[in-house]
GUGUTI-943733 format. One record per atom (N, C-alpha, C, CB): residue in one letter; y, z, x; residue number from 1; atom name. Coordinates in nm, 3 decimals, always signed. Glycine has a CB too. Example, Ala and Ser with C-alpha at 12.3 -4.5 7.8 and 13.67 -1.06 7.14 Angstrom:
! GUGUTI-943733
ATOM   code     north        up      east   pos   site
ATOM      a    -0.569    +0.780    +1.319     1      N
ATOM      a    -0.450    +0.780    +1.230     1     CA
ATOM      a    -0.330    +0.780    +1.320     1      C
ATOM      a    -0.447    +0.905    +1.131     1     CB
ATOM      s    -0.225    +0.708    +1.285     2      N
ATOM      s    -0.106    +0.714    +1.367     2     CA
ATOM      s    +0.003    +0.787    +1.290     2      C
ATOM      s    -0.060    +0.572    +1.408     2     CB
This chain:
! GUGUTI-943733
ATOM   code     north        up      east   pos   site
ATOM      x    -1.569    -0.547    +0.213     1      N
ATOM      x    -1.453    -0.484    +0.152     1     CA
ATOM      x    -1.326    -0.553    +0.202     1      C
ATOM      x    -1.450    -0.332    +0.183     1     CB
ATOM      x    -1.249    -0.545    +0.095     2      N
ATOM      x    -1.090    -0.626    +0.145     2     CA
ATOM      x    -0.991    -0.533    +0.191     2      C
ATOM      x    -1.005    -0.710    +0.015     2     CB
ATOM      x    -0.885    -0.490    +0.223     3      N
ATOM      x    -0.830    -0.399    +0.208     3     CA
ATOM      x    -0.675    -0.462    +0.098     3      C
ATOM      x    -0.820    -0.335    +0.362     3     CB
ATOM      x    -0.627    -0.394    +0.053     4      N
ATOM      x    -0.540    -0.380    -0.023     4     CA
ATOM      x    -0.379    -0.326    -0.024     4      C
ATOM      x    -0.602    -0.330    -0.080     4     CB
ATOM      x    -0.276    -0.349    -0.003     5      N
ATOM      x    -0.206    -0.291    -0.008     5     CA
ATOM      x    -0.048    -0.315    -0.096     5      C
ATOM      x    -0.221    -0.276    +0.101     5     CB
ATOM      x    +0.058    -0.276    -0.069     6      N
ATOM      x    +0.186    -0.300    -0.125     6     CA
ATOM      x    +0.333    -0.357    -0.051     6      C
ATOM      x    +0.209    -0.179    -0.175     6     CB
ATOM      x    +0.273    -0.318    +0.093     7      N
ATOM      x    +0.379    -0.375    +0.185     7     CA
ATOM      x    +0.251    -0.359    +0.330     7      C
ATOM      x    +0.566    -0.258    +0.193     7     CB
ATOM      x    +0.289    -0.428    +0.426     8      N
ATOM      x    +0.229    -0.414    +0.533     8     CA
ATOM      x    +0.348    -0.439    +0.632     8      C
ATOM      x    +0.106    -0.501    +0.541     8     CB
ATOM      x    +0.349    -0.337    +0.793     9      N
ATOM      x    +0.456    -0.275    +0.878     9     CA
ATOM      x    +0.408    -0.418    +0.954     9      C
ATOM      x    +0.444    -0.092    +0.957     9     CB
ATOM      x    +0.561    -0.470    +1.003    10      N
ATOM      x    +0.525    -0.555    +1.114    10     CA
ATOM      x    +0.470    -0.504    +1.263    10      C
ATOM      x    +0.641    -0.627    +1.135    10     CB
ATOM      x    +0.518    -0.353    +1.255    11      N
ATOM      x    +0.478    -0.302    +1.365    11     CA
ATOM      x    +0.334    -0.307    +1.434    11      C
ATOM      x    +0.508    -0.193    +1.346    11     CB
ATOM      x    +0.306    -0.319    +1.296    12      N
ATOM      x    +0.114    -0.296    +1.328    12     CA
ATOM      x    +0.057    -0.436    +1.358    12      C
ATOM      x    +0.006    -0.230    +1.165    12     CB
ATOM      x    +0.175    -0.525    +1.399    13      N
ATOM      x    +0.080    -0.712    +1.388    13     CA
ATOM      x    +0.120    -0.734    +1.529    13      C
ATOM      x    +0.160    -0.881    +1.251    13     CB
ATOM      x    -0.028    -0.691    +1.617    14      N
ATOM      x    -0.041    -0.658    +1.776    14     CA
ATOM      x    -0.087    -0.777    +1.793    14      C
ATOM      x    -0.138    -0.532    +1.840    14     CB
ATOM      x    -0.148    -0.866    +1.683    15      N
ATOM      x    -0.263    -0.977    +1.763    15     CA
ATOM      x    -0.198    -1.062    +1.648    15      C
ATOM      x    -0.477    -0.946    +1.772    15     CB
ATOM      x    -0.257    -1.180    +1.695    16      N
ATOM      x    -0.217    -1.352    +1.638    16     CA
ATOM      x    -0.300    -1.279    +1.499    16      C
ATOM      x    -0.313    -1.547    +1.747    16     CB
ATOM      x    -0.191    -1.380    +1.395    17      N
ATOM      x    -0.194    -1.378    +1.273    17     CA
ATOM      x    -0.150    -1.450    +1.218    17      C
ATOM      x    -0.167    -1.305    +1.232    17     CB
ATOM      x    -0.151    -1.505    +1.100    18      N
ATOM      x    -0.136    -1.639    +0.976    18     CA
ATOM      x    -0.134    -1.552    +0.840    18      C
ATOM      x    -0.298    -1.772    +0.969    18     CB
ATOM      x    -0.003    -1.569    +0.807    19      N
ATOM      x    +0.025    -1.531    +0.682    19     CA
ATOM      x    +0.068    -1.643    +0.578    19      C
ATOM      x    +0.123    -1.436    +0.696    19     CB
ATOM      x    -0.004    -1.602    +0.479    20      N
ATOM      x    -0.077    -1.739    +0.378    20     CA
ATOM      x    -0.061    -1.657    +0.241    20      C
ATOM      x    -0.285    -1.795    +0.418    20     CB
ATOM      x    +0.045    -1.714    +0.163    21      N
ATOM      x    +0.062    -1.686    +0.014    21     CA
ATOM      x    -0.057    -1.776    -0.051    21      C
ATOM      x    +0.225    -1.731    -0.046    21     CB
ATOM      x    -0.066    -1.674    -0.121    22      N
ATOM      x    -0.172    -1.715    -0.249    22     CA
ATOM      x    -0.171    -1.662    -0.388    22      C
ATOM      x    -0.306    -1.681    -0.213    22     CB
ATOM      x    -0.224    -1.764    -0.467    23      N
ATOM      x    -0.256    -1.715    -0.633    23     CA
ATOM      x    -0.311    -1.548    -0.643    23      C
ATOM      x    -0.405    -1.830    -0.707    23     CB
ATOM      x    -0.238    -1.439    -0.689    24      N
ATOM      x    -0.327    -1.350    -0.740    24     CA
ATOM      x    -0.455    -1.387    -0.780    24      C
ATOM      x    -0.276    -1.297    -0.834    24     CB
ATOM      x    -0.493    -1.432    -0.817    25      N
ATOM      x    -0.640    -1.490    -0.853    25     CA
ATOM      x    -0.731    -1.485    -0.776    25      C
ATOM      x    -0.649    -1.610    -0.881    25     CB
ATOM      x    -0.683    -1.531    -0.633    26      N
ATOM      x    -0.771    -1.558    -0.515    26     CA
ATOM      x    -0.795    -1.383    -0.500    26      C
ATOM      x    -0.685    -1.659    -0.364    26     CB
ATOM      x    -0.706    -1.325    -0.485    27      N
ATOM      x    -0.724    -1.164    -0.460    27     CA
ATOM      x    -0.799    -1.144    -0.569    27      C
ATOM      x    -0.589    -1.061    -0.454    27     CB
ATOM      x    -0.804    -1.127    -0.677    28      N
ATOM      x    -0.879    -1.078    -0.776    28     CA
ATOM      x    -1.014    -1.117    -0.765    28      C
ATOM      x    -0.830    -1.112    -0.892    28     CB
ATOM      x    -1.053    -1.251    -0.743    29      N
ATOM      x    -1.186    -1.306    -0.680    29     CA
ATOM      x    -1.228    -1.240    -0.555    29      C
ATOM      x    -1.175    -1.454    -0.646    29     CB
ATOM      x    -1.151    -1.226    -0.457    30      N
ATOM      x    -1.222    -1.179    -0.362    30     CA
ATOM      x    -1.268    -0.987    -0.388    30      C
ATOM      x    -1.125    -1.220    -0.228    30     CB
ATOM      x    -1.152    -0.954    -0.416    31      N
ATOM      x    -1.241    -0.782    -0.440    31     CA
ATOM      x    -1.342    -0.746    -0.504    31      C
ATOM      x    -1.177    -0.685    -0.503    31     CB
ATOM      x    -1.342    -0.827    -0.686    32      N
ATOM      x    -1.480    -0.853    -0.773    32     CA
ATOM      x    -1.565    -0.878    -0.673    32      C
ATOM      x    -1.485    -0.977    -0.882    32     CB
ATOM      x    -1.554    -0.956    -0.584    33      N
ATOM      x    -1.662    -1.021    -0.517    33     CA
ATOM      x    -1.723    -0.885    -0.375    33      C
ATOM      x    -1.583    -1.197    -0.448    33     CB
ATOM      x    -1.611    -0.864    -0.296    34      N
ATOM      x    -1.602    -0.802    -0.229    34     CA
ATOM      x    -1.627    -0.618    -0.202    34      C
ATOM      x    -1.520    -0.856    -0.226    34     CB
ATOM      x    -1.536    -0.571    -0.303    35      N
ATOM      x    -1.499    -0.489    -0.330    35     CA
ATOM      x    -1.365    -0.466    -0.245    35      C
ATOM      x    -1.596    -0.415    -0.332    35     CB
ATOM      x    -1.304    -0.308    -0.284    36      N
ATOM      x    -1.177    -0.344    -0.195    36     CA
ATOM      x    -1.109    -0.178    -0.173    36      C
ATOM      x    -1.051    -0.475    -0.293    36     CB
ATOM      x    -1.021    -0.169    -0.084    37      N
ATOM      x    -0.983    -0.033    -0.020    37     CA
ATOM      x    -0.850    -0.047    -0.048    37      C
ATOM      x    -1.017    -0.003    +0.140    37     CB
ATOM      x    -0.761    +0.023    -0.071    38      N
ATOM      x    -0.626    +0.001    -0.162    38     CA
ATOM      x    -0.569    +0.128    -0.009    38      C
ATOM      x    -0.628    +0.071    -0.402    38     CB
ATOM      x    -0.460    +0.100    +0.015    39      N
ATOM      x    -0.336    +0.209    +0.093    39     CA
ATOM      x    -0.196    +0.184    +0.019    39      C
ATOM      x    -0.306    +0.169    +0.285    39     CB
ATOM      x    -0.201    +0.146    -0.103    40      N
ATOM      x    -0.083    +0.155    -0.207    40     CA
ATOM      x    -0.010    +0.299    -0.177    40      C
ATOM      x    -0.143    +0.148    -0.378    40     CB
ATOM      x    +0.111    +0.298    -0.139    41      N
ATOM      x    +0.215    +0.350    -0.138    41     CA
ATOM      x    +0.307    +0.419    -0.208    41      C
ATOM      x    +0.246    +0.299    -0.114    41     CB
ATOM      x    +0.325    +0.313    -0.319    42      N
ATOM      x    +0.418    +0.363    -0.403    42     CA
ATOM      x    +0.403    +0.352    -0.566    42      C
ATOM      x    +0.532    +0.302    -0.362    42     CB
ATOM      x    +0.332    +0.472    -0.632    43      N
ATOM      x    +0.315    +0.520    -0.728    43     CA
ATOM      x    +0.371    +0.446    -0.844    43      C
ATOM      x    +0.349    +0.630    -0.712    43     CB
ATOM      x    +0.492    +0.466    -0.862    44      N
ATOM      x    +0.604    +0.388    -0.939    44     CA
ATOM      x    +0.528    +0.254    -1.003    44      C
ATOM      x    +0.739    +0.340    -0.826    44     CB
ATOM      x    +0.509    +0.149    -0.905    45      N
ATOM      x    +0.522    +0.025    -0.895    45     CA
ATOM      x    +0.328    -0.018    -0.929    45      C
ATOM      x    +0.607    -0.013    -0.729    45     CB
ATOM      x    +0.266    +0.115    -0.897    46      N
ATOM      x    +0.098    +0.087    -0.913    46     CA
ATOM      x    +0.062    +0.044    -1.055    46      C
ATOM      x    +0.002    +0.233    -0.882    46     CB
ATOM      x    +0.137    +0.119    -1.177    47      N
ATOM      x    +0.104    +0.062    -1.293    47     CA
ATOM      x    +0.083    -0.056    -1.346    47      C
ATOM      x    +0.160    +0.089    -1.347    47     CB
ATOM      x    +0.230    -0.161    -1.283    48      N
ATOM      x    +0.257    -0.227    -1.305    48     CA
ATOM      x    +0.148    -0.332    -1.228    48      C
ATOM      x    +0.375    -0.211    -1.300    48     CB
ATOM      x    +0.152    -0.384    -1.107    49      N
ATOM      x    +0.046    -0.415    -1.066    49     CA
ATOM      x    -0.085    -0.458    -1.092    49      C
ATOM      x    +0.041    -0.362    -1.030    49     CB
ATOM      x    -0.158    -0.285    -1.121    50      N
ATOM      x    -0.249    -0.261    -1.211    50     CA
ATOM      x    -0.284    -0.390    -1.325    50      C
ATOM      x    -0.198    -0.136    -1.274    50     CB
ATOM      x    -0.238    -0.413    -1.416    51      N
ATOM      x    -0.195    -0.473    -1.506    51     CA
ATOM      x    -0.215    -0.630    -1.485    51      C
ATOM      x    -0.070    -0.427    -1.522    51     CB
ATOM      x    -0.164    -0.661    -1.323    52      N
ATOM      x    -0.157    -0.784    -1.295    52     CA
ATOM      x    -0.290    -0.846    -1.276    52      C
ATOM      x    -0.077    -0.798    -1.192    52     CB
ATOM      x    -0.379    -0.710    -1.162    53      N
ATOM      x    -0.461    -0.756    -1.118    53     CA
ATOM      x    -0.590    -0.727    -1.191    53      C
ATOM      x    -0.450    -0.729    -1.006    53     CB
ATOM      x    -0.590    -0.634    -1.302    54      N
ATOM      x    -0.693    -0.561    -1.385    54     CA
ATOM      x    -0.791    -0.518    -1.319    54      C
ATOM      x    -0.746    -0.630    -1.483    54     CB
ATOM      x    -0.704    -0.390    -1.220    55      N
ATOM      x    -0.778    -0.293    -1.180    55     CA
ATOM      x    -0.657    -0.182    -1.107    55      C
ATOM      x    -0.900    -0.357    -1.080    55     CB
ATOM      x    -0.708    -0.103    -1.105    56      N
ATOM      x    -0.564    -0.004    -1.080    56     CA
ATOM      x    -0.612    -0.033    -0.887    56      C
ATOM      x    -0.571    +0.238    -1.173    56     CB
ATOM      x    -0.494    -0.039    -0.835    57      N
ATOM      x    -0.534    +0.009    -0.678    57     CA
ATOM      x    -0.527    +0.138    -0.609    57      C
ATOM      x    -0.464    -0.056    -0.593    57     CB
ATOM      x    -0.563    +0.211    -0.687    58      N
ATOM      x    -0.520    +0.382    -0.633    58     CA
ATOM      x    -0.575    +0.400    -0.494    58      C
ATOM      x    -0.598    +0.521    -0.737    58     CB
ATOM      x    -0.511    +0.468    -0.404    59      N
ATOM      x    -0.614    +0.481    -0.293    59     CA
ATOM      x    -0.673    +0.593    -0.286    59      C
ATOM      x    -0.569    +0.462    -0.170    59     CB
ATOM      x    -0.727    +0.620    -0.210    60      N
ATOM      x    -0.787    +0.762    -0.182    60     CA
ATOM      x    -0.710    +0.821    -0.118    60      C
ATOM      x    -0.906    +0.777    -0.117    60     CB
ATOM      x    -0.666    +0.946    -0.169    61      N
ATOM      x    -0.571    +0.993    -0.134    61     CA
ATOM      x    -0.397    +0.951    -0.161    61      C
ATOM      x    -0.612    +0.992    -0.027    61     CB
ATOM      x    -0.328    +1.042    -0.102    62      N
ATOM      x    -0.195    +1.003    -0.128    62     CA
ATOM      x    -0.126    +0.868    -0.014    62      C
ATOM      x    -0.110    +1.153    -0.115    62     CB
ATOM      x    -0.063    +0.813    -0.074    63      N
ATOM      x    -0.044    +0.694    +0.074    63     CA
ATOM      x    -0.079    +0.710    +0.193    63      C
ATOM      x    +0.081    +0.661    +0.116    63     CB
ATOM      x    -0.209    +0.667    +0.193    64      N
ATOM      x    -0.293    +0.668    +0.343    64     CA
ATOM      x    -0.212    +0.591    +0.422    64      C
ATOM      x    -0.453    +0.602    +0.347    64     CB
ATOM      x    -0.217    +0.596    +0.582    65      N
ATOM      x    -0.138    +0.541    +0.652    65     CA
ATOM      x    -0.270    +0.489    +0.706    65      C
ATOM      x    -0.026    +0.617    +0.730    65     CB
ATOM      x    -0.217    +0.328    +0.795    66      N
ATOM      x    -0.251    +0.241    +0.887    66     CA
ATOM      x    -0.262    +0.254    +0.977    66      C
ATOM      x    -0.210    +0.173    +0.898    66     CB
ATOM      x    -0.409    +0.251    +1.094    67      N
ATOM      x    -0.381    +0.265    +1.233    67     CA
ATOM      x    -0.410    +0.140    +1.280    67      C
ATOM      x    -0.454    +0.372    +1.305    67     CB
ATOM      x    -0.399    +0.118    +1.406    68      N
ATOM      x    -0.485    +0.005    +1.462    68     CA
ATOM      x    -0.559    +0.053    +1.518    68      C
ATOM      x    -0.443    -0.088    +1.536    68     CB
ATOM      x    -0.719    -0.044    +1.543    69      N
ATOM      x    -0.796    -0.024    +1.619    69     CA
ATOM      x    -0.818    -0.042    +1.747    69      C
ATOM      x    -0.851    -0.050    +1.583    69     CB
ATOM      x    -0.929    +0.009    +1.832    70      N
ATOM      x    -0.936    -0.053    +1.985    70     CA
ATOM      x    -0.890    -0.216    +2.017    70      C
ATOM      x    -1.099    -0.043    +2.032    70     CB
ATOM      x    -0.944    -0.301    +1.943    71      N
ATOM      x    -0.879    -0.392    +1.901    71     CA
ATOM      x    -0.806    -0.485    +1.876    71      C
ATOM      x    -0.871    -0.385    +1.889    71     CB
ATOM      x    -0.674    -0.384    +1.813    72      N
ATOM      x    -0.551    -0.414    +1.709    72     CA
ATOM      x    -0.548    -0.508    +1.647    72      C
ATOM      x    -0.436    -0.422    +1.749    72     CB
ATOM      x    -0.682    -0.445    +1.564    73      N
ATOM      x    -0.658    -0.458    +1.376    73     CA
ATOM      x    -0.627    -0.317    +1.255    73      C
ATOM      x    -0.827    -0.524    +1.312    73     CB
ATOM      x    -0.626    -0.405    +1.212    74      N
ATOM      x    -0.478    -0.294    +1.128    74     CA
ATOM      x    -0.686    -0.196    +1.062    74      C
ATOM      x    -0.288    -0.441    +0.896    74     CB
ATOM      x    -0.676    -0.065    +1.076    75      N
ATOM      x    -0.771    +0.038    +1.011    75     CA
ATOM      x    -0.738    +0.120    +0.894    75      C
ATOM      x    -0.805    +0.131    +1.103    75     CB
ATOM      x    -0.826    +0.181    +0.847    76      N
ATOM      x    -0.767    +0.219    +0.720    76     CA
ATOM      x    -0.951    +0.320    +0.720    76      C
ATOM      x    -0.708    +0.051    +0.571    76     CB
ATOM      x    -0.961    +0.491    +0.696    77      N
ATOM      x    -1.057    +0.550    +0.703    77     CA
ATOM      x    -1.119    +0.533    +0.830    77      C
ATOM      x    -1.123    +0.525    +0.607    77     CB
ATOM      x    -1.134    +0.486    +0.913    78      N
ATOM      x    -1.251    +0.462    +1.019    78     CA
ATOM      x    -1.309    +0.335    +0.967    78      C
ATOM      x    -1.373    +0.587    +1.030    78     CB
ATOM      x    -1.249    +0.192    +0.880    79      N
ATOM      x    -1.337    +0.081    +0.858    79     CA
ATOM      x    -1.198    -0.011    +0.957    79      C
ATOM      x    -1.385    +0.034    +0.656    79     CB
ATOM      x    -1.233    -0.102    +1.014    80      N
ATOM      x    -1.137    -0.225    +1.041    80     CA
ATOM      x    -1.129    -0.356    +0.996    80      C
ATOM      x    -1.140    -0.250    +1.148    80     CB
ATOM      x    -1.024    -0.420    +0.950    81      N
ATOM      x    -1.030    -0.541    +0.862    81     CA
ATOM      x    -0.959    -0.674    +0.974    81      C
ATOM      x    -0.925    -0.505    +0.696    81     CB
ATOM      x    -0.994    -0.760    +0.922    82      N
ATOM      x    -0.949    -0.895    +0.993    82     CA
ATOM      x    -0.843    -0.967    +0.903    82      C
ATOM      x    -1.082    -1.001    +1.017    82     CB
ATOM      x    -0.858    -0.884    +0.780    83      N
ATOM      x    -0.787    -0.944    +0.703    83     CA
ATOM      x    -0.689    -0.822    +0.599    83      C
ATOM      x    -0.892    -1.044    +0.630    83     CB
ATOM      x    -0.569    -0.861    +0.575    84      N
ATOM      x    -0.497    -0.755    +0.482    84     CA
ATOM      x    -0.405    -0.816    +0.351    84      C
ATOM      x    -0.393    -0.668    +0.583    84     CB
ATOM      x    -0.461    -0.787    +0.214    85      N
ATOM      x    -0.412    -0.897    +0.137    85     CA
ATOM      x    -0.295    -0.788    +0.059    85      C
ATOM      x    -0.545    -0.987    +0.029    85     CB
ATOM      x    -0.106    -0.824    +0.050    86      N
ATOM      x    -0.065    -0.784    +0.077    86     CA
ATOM      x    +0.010    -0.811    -0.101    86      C
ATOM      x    -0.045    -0.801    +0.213    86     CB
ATOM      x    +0.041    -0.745    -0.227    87      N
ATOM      x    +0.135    -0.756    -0.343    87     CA
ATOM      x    +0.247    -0.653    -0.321    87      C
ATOM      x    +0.060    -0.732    -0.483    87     CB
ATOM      x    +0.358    -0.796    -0.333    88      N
ATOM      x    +0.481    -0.699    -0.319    88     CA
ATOM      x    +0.537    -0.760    -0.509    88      C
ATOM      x    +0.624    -0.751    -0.133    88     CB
ATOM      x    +0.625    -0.721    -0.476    89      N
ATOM      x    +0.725    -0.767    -0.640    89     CA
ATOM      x    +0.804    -0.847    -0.631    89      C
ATOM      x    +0.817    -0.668    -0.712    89     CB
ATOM      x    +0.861    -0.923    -0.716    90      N
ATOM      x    +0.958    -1.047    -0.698    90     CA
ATOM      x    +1.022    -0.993    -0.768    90      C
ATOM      x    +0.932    -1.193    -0.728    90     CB
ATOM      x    +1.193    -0.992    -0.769    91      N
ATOM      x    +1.303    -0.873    -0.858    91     CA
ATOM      x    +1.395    -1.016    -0.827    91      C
ATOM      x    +1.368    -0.660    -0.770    91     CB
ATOM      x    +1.517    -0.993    -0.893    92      N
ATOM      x    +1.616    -1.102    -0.945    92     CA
ATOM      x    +1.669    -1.138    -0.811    92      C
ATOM      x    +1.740    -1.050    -1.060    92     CB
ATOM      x    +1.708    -1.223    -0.768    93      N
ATOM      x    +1.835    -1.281    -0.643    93     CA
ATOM      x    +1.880    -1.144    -0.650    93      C
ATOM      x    +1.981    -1.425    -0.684    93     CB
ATOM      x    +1.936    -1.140    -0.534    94      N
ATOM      x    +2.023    -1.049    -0.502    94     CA
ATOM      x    +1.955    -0.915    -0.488    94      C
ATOM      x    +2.127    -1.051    -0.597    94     CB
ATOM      x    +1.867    -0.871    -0.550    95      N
ATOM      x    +1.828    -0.784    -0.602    95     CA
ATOM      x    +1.793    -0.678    -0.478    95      C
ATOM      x    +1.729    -0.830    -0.692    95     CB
ATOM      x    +1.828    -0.562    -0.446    96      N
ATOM      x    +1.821    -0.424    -0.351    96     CA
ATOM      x    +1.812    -0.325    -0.418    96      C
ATOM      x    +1.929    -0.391    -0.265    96     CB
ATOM      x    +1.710    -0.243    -0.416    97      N
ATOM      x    +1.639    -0.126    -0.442    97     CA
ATOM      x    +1.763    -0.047    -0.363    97      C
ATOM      x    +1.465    -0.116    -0.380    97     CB
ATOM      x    +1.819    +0.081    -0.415    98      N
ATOM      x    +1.879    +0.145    -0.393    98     CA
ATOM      x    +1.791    +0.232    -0.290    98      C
ATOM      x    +1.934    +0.182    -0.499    98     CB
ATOM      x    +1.862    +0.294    -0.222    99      N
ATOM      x    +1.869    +0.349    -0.109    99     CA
ATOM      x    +1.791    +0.550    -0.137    99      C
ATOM      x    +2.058    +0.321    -0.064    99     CB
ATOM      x    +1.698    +0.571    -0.120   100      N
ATOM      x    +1.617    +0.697    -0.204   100     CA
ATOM      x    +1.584    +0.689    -0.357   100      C
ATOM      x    +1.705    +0.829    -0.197   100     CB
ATOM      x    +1.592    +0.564    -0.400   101      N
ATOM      x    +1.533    +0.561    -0.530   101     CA
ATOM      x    +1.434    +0.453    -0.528   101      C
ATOM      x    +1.635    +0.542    -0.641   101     CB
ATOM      x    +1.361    +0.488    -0.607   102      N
ATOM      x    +1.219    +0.412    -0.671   102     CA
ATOM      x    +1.275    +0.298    -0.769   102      C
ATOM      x    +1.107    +0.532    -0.772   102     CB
ATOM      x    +1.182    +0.158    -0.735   103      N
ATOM      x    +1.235    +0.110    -0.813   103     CA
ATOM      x    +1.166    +0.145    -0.935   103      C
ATOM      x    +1.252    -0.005    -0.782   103     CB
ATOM      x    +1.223    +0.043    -1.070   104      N
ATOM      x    +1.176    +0.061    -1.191   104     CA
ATOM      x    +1.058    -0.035    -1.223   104      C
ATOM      x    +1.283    +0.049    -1.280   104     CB
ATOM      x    +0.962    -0.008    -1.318   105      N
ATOM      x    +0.872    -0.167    -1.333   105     CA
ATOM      x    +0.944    -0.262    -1.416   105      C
ATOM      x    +0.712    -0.155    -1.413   105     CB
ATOM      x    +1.036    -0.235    -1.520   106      N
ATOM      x    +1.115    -0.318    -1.570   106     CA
ATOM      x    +1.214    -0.394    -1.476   106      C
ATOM      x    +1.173    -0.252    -1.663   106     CB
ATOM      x    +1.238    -0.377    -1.296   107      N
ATOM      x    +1.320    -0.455    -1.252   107     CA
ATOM      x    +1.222    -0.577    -1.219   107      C
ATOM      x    +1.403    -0.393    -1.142   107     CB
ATOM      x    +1.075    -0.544    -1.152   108      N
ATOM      x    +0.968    -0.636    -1.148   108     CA
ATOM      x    +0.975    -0.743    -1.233   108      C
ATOM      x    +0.855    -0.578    -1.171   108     CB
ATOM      x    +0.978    -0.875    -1.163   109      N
ATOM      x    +0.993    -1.012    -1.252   109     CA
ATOM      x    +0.832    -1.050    -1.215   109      C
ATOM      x    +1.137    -1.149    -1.191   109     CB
ATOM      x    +0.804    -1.023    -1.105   110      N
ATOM      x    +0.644    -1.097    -1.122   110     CA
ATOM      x    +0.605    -1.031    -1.004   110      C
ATOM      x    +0.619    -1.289    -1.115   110     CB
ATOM      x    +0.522    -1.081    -0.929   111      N
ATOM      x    +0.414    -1.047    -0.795   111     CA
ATOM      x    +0.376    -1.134    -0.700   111      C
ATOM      x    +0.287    -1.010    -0.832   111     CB
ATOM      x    +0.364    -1.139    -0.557   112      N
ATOM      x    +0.379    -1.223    -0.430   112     CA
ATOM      x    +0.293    -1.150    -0.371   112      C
ATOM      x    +0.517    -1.241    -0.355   112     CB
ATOM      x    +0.176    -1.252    -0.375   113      N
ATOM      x    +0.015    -1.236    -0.319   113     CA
ATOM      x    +0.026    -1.269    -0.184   113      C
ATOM      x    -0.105    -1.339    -0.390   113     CB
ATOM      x    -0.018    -1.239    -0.082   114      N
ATOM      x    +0.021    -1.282    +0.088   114     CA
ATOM      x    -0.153    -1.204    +0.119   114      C
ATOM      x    +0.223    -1.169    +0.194   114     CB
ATOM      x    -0.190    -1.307    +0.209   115      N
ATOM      x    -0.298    -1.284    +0.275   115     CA
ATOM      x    -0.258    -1.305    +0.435   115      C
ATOM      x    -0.410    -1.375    +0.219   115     CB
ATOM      x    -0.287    -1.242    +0.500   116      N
ATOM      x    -0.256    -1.152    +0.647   116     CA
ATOM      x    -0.340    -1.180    +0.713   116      C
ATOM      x    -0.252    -1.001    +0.655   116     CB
ATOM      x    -0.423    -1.236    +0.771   117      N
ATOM      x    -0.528    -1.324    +0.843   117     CA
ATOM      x    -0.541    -1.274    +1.025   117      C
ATOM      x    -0.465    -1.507    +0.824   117     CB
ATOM      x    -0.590    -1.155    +1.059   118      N
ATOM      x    -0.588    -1.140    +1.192   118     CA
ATOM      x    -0.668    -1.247    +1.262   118      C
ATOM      x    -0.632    -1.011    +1.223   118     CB
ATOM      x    -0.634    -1.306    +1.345   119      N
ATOM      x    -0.697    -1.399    +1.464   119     CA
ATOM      x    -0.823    -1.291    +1.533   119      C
ATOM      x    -0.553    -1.448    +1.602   119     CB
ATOM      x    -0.970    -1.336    +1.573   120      N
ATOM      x    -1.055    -1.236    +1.602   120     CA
ATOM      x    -1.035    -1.323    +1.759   120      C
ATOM      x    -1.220    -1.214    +1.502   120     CB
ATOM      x    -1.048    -1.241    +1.844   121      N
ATOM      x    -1.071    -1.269    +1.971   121     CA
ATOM      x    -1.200    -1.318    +2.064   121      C
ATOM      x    -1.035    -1.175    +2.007   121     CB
C-alpha cells in the first residue's frame, strides 16, 4: 500500500528524506499496482484531483491525522510507510488562498506529484 495525501507537515520529517517530483502517472501506476491509503484533507479540492488521478482519494474517515512511528515514519491507522506520495495544486503566480476560506477548483491550474522517500535505517 502507498499512502496518499494533499499536503504533508514538515513537522513529521524526523528522519533523512529525498523529496522527488514526479509525473502523476508514476502515482497512478504505483497504487493500481499497489493499492493505496489516502489522509486527504480537504474536501473542496478532492473532486478535482479525483479526476486527475481516476480514482477519488477519500480517506477513511474525516481527515485522518499523521503520527509517527517508534521509528519516525510518518503512520496512518496502525500501518507505517517509508514512503508518502504527496498532490498539491499549482494556482497562478502570486496566487494565496485567503485566510479561512477554501480554495475553489476553478483556481486549480494543474497538480504537483512529490514523492517523500523516508531513508530506512
Amino acid at each position: 500500500m502507498i499512502l496518499i495525501g494533499n499536503s504533508f507537515p514538515v513537522s513529521l520529517m524526523r528522519r533523512e528524506c529525498r523529496v522527488v517530483p514526479v509525473p502523476v502517472a508514476e502515482l497512478q501506476a504505483r497504487a493500481a499496482a499497489e493499492g493505496w491509503i489516502s489522509y486527504w484533507g480537504h474536501e473542496n479540492t478532492r473532486a478535482a484531483v479525483a479526476v486527475v488521478l481516476g480514482f477519488d482519494p477519500a480517506p477513511v474517515g474525516v481527515r485522518p491525522a499523521l503520527a509517527l512511528d517508534g521509528e519516525l515514519l510518518p503512520c496512518l491507522g496502525g500501518r507505517s510507510f517509508c514512503e508518502v506520495w504527496v498532490l498539491s495544486p499549482d494556482y497562478q503566480a502570486g496566487f494565496r488562498p485567503a485566510i479561512g476560506k477554501e480554495v475553489e477548483p476553478a483556481d486549480i491550474l494543474g497538480w504537483q506529484c512529490l514523492r517523500i522517500i523516508f531513508k530506512r535505517e
